[in-house]
C-alpha positions in Angstrom: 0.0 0.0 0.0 1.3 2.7 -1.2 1.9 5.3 1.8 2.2 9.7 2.0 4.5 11.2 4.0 4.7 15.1 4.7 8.1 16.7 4.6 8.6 20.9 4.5 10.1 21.7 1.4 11.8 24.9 0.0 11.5 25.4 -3.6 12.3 28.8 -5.6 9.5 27.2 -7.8 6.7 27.7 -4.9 5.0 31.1 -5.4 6.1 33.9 -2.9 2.9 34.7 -2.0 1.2 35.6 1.1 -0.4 32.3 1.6 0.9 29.7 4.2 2.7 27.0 2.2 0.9 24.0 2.0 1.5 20.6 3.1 3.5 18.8 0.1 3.0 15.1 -0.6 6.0 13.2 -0.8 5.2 10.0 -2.6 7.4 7.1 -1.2 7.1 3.4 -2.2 7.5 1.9 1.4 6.1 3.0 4.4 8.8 4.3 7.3 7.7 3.4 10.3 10.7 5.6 12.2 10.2 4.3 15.5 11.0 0.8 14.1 13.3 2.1 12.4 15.4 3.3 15.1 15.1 0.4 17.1 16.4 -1.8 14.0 19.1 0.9 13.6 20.5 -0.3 17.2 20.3 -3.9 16.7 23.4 -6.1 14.7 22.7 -5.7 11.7 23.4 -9.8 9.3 25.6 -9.4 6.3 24.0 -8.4 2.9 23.6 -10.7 0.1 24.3 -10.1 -3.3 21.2 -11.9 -5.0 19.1 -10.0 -7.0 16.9 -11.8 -10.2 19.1 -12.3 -13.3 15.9 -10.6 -15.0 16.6 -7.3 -13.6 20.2 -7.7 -14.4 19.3 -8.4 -17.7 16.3 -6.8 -18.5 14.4 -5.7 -22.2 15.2 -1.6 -22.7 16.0 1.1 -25.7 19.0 2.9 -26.2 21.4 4.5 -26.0 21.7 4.4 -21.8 21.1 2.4 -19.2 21.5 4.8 -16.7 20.5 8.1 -18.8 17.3 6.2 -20.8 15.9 3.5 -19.1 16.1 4.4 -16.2 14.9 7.9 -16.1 11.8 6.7 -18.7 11.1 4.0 -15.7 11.2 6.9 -12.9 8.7 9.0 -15.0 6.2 6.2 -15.5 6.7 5.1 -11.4 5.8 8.7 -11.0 2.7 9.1 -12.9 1.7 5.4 -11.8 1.8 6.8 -8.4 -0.5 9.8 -9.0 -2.9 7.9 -10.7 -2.6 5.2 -7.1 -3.4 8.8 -5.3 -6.0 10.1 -7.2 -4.1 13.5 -8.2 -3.1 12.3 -12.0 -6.4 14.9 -12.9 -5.4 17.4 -10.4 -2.2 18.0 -12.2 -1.7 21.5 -14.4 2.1 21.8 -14.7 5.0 19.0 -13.9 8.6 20.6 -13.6 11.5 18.1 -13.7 15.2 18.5 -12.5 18.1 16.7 -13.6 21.7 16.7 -11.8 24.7 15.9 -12.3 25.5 13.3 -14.8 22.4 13.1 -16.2 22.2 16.5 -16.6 25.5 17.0 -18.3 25.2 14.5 -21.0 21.9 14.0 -20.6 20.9 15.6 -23.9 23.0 12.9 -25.9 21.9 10.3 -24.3 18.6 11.1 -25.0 17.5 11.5 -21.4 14.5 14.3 -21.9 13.0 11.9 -24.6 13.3 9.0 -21.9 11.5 11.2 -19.2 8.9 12.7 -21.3 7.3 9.8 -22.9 7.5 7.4 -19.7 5.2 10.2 -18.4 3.1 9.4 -21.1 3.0 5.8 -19.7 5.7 4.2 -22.2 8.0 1.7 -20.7 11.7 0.8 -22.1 10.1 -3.0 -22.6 7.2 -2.4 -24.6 7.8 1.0 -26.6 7.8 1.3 -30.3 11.3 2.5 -30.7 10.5 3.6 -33.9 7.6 6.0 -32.8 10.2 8.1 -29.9 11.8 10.4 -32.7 8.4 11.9 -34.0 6.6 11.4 -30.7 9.2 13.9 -28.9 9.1 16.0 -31.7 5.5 16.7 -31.7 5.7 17.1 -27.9 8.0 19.7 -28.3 6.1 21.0 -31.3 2.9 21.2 -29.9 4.2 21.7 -25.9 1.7 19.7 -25.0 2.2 16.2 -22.8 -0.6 13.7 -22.7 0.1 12.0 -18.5 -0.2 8.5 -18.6 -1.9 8.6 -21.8 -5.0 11.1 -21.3 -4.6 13.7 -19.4 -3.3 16.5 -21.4 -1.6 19.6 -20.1 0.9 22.2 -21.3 4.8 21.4 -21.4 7.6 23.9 -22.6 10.7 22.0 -22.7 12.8 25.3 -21.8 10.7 26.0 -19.2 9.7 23.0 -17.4 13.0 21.0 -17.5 15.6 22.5 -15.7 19.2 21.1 -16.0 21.5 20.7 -12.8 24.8 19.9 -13.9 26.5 21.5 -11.8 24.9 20.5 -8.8 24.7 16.7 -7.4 22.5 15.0 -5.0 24.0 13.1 -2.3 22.5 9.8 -3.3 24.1 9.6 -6.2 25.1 11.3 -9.5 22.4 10.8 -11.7 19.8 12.1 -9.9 16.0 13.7 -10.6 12.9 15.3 -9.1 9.5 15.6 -10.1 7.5 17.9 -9.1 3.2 18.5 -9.7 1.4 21.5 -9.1 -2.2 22.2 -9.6 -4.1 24.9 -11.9 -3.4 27.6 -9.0 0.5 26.7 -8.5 0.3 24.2 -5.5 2.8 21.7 -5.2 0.6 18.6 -5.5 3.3 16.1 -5.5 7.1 15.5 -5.5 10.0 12.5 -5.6 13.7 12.2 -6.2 14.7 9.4 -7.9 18.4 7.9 -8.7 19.0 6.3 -11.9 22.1 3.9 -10.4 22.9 2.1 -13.4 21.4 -1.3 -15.4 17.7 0.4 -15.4 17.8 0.3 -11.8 15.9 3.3 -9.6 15.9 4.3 -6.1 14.8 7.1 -4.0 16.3 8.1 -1.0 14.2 6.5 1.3 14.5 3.3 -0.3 17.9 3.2 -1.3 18.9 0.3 0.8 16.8 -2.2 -0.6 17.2 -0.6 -3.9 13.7 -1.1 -5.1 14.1 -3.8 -6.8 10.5 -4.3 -7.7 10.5 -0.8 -9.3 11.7 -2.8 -12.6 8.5 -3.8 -12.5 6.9 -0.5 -12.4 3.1 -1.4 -11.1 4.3 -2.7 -7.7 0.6 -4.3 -7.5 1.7 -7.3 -9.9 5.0 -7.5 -8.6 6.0 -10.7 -6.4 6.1 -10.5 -2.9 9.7 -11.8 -3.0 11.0 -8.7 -5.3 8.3 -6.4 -3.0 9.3 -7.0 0.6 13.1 -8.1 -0.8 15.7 -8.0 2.1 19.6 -8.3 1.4 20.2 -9.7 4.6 21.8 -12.9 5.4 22.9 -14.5 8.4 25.0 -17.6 7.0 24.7 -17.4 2.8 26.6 -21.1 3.2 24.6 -22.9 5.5 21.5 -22.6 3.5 19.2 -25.8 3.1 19.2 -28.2 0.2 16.2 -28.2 -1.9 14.8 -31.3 -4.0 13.2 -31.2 -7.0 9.8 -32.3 -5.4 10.0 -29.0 -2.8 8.1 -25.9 -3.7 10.5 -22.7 -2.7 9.2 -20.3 -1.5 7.8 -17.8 -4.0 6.8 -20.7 -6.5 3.4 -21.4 -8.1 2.8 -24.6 -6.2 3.5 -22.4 -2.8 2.6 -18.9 -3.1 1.0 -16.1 -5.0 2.4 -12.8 -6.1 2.3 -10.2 -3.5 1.8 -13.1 -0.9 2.4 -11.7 2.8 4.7 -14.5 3.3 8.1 -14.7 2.0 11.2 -15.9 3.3 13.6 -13.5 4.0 16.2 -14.6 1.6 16.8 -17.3 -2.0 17.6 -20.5 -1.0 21.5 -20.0 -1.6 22.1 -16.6 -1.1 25.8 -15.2 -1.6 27.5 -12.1 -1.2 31.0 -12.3 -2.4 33.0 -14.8 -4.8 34.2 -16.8 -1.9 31.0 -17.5 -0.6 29.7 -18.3 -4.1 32.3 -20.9 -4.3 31.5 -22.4 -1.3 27.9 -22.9 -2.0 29.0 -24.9 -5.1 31.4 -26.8 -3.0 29.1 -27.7 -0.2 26.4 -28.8 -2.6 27.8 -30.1 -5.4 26.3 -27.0 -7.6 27.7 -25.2 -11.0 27.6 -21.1 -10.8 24.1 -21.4 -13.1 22.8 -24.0 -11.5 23.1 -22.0 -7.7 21.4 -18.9 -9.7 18.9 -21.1 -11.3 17.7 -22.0 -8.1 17.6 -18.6 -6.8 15.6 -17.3 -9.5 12.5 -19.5 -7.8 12.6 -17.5 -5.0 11.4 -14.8 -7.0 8.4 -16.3 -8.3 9.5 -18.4 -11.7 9.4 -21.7 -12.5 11.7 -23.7 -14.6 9.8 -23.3 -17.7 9.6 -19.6 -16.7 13.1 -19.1 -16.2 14.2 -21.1 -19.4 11.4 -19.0 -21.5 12.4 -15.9 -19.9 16.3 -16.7 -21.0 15.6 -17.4 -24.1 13.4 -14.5 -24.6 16.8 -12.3 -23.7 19.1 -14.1 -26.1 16.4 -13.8 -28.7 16.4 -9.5 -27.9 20.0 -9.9 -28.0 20.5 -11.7 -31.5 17.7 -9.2 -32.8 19.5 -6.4 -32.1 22.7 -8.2 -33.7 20.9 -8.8 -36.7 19.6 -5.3 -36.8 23.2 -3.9 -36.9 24.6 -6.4 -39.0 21.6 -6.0 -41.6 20.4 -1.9 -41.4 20.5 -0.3 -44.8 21.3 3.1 -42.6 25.2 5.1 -43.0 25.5 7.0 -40.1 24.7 7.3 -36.2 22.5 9.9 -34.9 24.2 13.0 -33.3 26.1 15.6 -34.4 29.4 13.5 -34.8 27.7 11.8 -37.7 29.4 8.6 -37.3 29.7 5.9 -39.9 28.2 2.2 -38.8 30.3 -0.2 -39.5 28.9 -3.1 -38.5 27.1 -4.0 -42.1 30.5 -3.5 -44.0 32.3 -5.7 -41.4 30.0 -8.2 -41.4 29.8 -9.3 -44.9 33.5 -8.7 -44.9 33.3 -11.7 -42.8 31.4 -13.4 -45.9 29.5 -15.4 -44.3 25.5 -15.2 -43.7 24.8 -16.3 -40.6 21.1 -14.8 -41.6 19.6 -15.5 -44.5 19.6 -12.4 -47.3 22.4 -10.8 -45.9 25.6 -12.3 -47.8 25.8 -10.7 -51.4 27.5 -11.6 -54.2 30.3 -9.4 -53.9 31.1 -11.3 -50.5 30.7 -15.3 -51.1 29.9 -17.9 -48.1 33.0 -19.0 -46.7 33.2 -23.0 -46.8 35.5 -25.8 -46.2 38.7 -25.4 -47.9 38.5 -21.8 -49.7 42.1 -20.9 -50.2 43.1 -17.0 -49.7 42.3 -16.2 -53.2 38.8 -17.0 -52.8 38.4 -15.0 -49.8 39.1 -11.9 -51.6 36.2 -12.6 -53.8 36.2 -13.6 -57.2 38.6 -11.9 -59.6 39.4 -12.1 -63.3 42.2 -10.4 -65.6 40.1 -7.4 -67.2 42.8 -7.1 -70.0 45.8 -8.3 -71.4 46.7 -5.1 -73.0 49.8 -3.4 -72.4 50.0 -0.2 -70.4 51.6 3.0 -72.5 55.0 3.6 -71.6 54.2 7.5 -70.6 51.8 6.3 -68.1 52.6 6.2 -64.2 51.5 3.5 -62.5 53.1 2.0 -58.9 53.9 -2.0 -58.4 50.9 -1.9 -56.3 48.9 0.3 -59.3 46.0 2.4 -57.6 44.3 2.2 -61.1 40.9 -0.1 -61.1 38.5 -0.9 -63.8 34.7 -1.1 -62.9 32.7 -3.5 -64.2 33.0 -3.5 -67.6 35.8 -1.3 -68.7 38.4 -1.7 -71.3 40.3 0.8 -70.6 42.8 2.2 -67.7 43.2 6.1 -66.5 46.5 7.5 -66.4 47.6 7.2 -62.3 48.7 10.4 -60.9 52.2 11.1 -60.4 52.1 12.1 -57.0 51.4 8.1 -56.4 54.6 7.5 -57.4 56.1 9.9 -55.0 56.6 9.0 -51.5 58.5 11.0 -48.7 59.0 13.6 -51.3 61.1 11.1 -53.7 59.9 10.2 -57.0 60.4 5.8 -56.7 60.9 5.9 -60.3 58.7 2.8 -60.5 57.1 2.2 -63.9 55.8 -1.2 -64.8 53.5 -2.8 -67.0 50.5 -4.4 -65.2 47.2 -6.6 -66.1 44.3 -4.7 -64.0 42.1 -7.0 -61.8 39.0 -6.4 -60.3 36.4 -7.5 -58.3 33.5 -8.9 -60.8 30.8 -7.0 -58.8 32.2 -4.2 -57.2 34.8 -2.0 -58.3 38.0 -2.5 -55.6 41.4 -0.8 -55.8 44.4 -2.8 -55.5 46.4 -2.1 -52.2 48.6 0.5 -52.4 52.6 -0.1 -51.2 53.3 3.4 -48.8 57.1 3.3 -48.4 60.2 3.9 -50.6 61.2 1.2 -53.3 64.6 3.3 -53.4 65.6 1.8 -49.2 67.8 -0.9 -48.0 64.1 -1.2 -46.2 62.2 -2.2 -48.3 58.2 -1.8 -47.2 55.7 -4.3 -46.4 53.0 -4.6 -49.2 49.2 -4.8 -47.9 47.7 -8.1 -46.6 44.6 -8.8 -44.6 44.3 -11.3 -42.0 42.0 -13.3 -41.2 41.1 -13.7 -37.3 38.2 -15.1 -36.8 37.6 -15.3 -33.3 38.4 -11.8 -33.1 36.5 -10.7 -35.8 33.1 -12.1 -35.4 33.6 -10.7 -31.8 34.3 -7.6 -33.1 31.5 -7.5 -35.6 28.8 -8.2 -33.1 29.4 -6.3 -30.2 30.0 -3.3 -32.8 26.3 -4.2 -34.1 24.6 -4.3 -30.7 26.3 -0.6 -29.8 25.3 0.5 -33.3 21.7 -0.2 -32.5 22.1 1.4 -29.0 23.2 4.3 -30.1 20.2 4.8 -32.8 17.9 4.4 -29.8 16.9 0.8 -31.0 15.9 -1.7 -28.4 18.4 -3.6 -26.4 19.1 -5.8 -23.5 20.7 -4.1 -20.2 23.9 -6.6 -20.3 24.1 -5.1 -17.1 23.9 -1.4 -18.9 23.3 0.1 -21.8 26.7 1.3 -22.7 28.0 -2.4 -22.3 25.4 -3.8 -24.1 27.6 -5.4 -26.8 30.0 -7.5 -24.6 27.7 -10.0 -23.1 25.4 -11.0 -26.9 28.9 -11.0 -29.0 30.8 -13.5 -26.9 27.4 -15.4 -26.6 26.6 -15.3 -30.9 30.1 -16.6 -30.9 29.3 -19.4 -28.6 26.2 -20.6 -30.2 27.5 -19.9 -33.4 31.2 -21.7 -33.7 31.4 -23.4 -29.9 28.1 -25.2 -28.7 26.8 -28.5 -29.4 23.7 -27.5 -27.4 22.8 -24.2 -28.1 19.8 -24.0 -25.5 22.2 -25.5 -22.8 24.7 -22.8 -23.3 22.6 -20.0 -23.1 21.1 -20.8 -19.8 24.4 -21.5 -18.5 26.0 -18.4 -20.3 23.1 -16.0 -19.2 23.0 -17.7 -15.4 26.6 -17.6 -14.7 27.3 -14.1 -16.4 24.3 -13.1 -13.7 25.9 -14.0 -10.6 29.1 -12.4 -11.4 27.0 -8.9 -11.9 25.4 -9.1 -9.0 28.9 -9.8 -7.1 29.6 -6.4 -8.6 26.1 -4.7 -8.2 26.7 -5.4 -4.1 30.3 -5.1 -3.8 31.0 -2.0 -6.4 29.1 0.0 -8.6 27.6 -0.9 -12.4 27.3 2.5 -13.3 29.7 4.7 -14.9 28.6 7.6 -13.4 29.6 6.2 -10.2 32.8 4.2 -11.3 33.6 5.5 -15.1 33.8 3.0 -17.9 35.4 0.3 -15.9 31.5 -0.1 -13.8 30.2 -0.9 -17.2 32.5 -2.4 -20.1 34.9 -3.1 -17.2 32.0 -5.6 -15.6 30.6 -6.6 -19.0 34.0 -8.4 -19.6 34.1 -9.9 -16.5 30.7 -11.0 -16.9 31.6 -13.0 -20.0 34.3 -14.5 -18.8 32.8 -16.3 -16.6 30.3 -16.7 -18.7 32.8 -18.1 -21.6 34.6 -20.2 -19.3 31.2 -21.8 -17.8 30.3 -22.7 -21.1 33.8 -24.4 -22.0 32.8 -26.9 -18.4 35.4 -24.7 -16.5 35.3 -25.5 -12.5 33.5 -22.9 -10.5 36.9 -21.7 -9.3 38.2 -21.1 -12.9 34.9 -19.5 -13.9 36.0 -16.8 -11.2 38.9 -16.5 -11.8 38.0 -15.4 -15.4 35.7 -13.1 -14.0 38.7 -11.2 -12.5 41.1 -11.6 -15.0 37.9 -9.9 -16.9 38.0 -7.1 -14.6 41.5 -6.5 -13.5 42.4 -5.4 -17.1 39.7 -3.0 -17.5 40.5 -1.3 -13.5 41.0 3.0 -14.0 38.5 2.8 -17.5 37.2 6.4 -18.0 34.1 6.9 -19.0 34.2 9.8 -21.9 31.8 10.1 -24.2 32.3 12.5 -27.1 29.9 15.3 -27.0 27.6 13.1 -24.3 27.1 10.8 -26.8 27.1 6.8 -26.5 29.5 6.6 -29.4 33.1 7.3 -29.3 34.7 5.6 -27.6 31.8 3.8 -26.2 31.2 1.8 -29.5 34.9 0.4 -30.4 35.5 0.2 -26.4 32.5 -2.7 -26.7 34.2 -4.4 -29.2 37.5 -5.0 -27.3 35.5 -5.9 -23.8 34.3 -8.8 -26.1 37.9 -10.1 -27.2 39.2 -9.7 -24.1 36.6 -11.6 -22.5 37.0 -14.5 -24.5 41.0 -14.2 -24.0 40.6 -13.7 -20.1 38.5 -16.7 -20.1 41.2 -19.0 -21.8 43.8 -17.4 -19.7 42.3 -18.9 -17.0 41.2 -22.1 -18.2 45.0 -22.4 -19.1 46.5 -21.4 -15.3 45.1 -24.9 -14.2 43.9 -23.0 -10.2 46.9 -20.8 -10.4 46.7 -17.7 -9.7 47.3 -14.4 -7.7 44.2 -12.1 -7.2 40.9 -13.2 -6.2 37.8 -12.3 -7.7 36.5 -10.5 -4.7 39.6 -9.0 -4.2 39.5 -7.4 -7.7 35.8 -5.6 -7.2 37.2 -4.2 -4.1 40.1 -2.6 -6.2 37.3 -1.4 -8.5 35.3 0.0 -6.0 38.5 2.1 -4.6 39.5 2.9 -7.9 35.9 4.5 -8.4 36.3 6.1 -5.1 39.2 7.9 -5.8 38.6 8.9 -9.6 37.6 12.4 -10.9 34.1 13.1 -11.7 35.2 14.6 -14.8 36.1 10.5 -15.6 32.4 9.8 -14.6 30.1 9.9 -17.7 30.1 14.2 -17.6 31.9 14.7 -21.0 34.5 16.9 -19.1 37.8 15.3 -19.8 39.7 13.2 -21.7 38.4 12.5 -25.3 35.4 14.5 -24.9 37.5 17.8 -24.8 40.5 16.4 -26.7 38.2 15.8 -29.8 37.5 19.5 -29.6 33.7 19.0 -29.8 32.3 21.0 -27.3 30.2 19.3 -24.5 26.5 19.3 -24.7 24.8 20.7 -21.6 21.1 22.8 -22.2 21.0 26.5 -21.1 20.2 26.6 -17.4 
């Protein structure tokens, strides 16, 4: 039951008139009983556990951010949920919304005011036509009109109602906003803060402790008891009690209903660092997946649940690979205008993994292709004899399209390197590619040097190139806006699907096997980071997001390759420890540079961390646990200019100036 509690509050948005300020609702999601409170405050407080449901880690969203989209569009729809649960959604005349701090200060890029705006409208990351957000903010700002949860319409000016902080930050945390509703005669009706903390995830300052977990599910009526009352306390996370197959947990359909009053206090094998994860699979004989598995029917699913609600991830996931691979589109929103890539790497892979993408120009790769083939077909154009008077370099710059019988005189300048005419004239047969016109490689260096220069190859990797290609589709999509999956943020979203694709793609026998264990044992290592650190780069910088991401897939990799529990961490922190002091930078706020390329190396690394440790055979120096403490002091100590605020490093080397709004 959702409860009101009256706090004074001093806003230079109240009018200065003569009339005693009224009594301002403070919407909460928990009741605070503060005499209980206090009395709890005194008593030993257990350990906290790090479990949380792997479909909050990995939950259904639209780009580009985590932390800057999801998040806030979730806080706007909590908010308008909870004036409608109070009767005061028609009561409302004007809504005026703060942002501070990070999400102020690259908040425009990361298309934060879109996010807000239309989960006031009642959209949710999950379920919104990503297509529709472009013209729907448009017309909003257009028409300044804003339709509250649907069909309540009042007046909105975006310069005047949405006031950017970024110079200011809230205790809580960085990314931090309030809402505020006032009537046709200028009372405050209504107000919250909420905190955007990374993954989708909201708070509020009254709730912070328990993080409001059930928030992800925005209507707290049809959330389960077990995400609703949720408490991270643990007395002994080892000691916990085997269950059977033929016991109902707690939370399960055979044993409870959502919102029952009666939950247990914690999962059945609750854990709250790596150690303690490791002795759980010790004690009872349990993978990494198979502990989390378990967990997740504490929250309500069954096993068909679970393995439907996986699946339904890695089917989000390969979507969005296949929209990046596939998109007929040249360049990235934003004022950078950045070229995507991922289409032209792809079918430089030459091979259609889906069905329509492969062209001629870039054959299926099969058994036995030698490097000739690889190039694509080719053919001698002509046999004809180059005039003498005409310029051309061993490696001639001259190409025929389709069709052509005849060769253009090369400049001279070609010839020419370091200011040296190479005095290079030959006589050449011009190839081509049949379908597309493709220069030959061109030799940079001096033919006249006891060095003599390398001529052009390209190798083949891959491993490393499918990896590449993938994670550089998922944060191509992401940065358009498209819908993604939290892998545990946004701005990590490609590390997690790419190692995966390449699992099920070139590794797995049992594609459906791998995914659970993949998705199950990536989970528990982010939620070892959620507790013990920070997944949020406004908090920690890049290494909070691509930084865990790796890690994540390590263990995730390793799991998959029937790595011991032990090895599976110890990926994990090799993951990790080679992503510790990552800044988080974005070019003019947006989810781009380096964001997009930064993806792409979490993704090899992950896979190389992951056979590092496979091949150390138990030996090793740093601990998993040990590692996400050195994160969480690294975070500590860094510079909020490092922190997602576009106010160092490649965001003012790049001479782009940072977007922040007029205050």
């Amino acid at each position: 039951m959702l409860k009101i509690g009256i706090r004074p509050l001093s806003f230079a948005l109240l009018r200065s008139s003569g009339r005693p300020r009224p009594n301002v609702r403070s919407i909460t999601s928990q009741s605070v009983n503060h005499d209980a409170s206090s009395v709890k405050s005194k008593l030993p407080q257990p350990a906290e556990h790090a479990v949380i449901s792997t479909f909050d880690l990995f939950s259904i969203g639209v780009g580009p951010s985590s932390s800057h989209t999801v998040g806030p569009m979730r806080a706007a729809k909590i908010f308008i949920t909870d004036l409608k649960e109070l009767n005061l959604l028609h009561k409302v005349h004007t809504v005026k919304i703060y942002l501070y701090g990070s999400l102020a200060a690259t908040g425009k890029g990361h298309h934060t005011p879109q996010a807000i705006l239309l989960g006031l409208e009642g959209s949710d990351p999950e379920t919104i036509d990503t297509g529709t957000i472009p013209s729907r903010y448009d017309a909003i700002l257009e028409n300044k009109t804003l339709m509250l949860a649907g069909h309540h319409r009042i007046q909105y000016d975006m310069d005047r109602d949405m006031l950017w902080r970024w110079d200011h930050v809230l205790k809580t945390h960085p990314n931090g906003m309030r809402f505020n509703c006032f009537d046709k005669d200028g009372t405050l009706l209504a107000t919250n803060e909420y905190f955007s903390v990374g993954g989708g995830f909201v708070v509020n300052d009254k709730t912070k402790v328990d993080e409001n977990l059930f928030y992800k599910g925005v209507d707290k009526s049809k959330v389960h008891g077990a995400r609703l009352h949720q408490s991270h306390a643990s007395s002994d996370s080892i000691d916990a009690p085997e269950i059977s197959k033929d016991q109902p947990l707690p939370g399960s359909e055979q044993n409870a209903t959502p919102n029952a009053g009666q939950v247990d206090e914690h999962p059945p094998y609750p854990f709250d660092t790596g150690n303690t994860l490791l002795a759980l699979t010790k004690k009872h004989n349990m993978t990494i997946a198979q502990i989390v598995h378990d967990n997740e029917k504490y929250f309500g699913y069954s096993d068909e649940e679970i393995s439907g609600k996986l699946m339904r991830i890695w089917e989000v996931m390969d979507e969005c690979i296949r929209t990046g691979v596939s998109t007929s589109e040249h360049t990235l929103p934003g004022r950078l205008g950045l070229r995507r890539r991922a289409p032209m790497l792809y079918r430089r892979l030459m091979r259609g993994f889906y069905p329509g993408i492969a062209t001629p120009e870039y054959p299926l790769i099969t058994a036995g292709k030698t490097p000739e083939a690889l190039e694509g077909p080719r053919r001698s154009v002509s046999d004809k004899v180059l005039p003498e008077d005409e310029n051309v370099s061993t490696a001639s710059d001259n190409h025929l399209k389709s069709g052509d019988s005849k060769s253009g005189p090369v400049n001279a300048a070609n010839a020419k390197v370091n200011g040296r005419d190479s005095g290079i004239r030959s006589k050449a047969k011009l190839v081509t590619n049949t379908a597309a016109a493709a220069k030959a490689p061109k030799v940079i260096g001096s033919f006249d040097h006891a060095v003599l220069p390398m001529p052009p190859r390209r190798t083949v990797i891959p491993a490393m190139d499918f990896l590449s290609c993938y994670a550089i589709a998922v944060n191509e999509v992401n940065a358009s806006g498209g819908r993604i999956v939290t892998s545990p943020t946004n701005g990590a979203a490609g590390v997690i699907p790419a190692v995966l694709k390449y699992i099920v793609e070139f590794v797995s026998d049992d594609p459906h096997k791998s995914i659970e264990t993949f998705l199950l044992t990536a989970a528990a290592v982010g939620m070892l980071f959620k507790r013990g650190s920070t997944i949020s780069a406004a908090e920690g910088g890049c290494q909070a997001e691509v930084g865990v991401a790796c890690s994540m897939a390590s263990a995730g990799f390793a799991a998959c390759m029937g790595a011991s529990p032990e090895t599976v961490l110890q990926a994990a922190e090799i993951g990790i420890e080679h992503n510790l002091g990552l800044t988080c930078d974005p070019i003019d706020g947006l989810v781009q540079v380096p964001c997009i390329e930064r993806n792409s190396l979490g993704a090899v690394k992950a896979v190389t961390a992951a056979q590092l440790s496979m091949a150390s055979d138990g030996v090793y120096s740093v601990t998993l646990d040990e590692a996400i403490e050195a994160m969480r002091l690294t975070a500590a100590d860094m510079s909020v200019k490092y922190k997602e605020t576009s106010l160092s490093g490649l965001a003012t080397t790049v001479k782009i100036p940072l977007t922040v709004p007029a205050c």
